[in-house]
N, C-alpha and C positions, 0 to 999 in steps of 0.2 A: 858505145858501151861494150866493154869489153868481158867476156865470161871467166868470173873467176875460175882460180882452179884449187886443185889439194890446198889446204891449210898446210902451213911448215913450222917446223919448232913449238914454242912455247901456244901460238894460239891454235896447232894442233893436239896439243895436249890439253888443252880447255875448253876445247869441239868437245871432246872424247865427256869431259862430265857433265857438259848438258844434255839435257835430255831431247832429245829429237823429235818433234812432234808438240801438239798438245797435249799439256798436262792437267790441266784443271779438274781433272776426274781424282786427283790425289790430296789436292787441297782443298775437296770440300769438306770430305768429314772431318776434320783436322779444325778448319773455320767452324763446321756446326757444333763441336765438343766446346771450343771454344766460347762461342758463344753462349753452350746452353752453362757454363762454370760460370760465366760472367753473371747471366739472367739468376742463376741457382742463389750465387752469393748474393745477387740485390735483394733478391727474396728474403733469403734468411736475414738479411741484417734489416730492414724493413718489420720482420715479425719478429726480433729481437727487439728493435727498438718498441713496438706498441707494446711488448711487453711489458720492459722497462716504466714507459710511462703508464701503463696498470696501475703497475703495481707502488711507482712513487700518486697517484692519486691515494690507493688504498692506503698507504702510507699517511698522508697527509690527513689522510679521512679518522686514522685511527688514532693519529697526534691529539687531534682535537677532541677528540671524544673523549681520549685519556685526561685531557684537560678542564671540560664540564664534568667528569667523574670525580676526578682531584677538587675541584671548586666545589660537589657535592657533599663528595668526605668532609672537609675541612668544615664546611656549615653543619653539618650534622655532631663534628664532634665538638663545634662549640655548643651547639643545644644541650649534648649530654654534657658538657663541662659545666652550664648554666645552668643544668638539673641537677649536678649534683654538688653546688656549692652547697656548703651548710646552711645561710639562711634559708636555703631554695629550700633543702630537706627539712626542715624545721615548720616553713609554714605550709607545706607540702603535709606532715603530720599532724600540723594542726587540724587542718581542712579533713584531714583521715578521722579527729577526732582522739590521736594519740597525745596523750600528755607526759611532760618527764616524769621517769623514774624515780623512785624513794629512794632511802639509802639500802645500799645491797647487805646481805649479810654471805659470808665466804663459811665454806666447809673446807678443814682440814683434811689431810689423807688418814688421819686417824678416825673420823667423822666427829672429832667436836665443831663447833658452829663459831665461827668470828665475827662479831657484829651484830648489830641488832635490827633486823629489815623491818622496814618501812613502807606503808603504801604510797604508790600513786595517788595523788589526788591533783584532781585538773584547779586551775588560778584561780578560775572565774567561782567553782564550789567549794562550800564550807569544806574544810577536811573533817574525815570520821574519827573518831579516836581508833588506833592504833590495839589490837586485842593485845594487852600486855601489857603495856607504854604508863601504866603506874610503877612497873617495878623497879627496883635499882638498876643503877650500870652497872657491866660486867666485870668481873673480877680483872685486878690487874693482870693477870696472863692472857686477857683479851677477849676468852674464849667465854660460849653461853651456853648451857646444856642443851641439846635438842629438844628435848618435850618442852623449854621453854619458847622455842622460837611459834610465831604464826601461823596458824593453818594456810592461809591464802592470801601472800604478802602483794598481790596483785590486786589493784581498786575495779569493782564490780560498778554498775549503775544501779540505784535503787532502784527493784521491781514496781512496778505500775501494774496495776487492775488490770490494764490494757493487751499489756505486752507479758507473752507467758516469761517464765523463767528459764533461762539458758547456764549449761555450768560450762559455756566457753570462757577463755581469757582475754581481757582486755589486749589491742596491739599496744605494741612497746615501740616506742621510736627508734630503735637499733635497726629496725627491719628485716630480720630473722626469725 
């Protein structure tokens, strides 16, 4: 075995950039940065991803809820749609105890009276006579004088012994 000696030329010159000695004292913080970028990033995407799927459960959660809502609305607006068909409303006022209307009589913006009103009276009772309802029809220009027209062209219930007397109005099936 023979002792080397000086390095010459080229692998002289690449003695000269290594470093002589141990080095390991320069590549640890270098590894530990390293590493802790690596650790840092699995973190963050680990707590990104639970997030993500949070927030696709609450997603999912409020799909469906919007969808029992949807299926509530829609039954509800068939109800009201099936309360307010007209026979619905019809026997709906009967049960109220509302009967159709007489014939109306119209006021002009001059205040004469067109037509000659008529009471309510419910199918099942006799009708009353009408305060009036002997006299002629009205004049061909249609119109009736006012002191001719009805005090109370609204049908009352006959008073009973029983029941005091009220000066309300009967309801009207318009529901107004």
């Amino acid at each position: 075995m023979t002792k080397q000696g000086p390095l010459k030329g080229r692998a002289a010159r690449l003695g000269r950039l290594m470093p002589s000695g141990p080095s390991t004292a320069a590549r640890t913080p270098f590894v530990l940065l390293v590493v802790l970028l690596l650790g840092g990033g699995l973190i963050s995407l680990l707590l990104l991803n639970s997030a993500l799927n949070q927030g696709s459960f609450k997603l999912s959660e409020l799909k469906k809820k919007t969808t029992e809502l949807t299926d509530e609305e829609q039954a509800l607006q068939r109800d009201v749609d099936d309360s307010a068909a007209p026979d619905a409303l019809e026997r709906r006022a009967r049960e109220l105890g509302m009967v159709p209307g007489g014939s109306p009589a119209f006021l002009d913006p001059d205040g004469k009276v067109r037509g000659v009103p008529s009471e309510a009276v419910s199918p099942t009772s006799s009708p009353r006579p009408t305060p009036g309802a002997d006299r002629t029809p009205p004049a061909p220009g249609g119109s009736v004088k006012p002191a001719e027209t009805p005090r109370n062209p609204v049908s009352k219930p006959p008073a009973t012994p029983d029941t005091p007397k009220t000066t309300a109005t009967a309801p009207t099936t318009s529901g107004r």
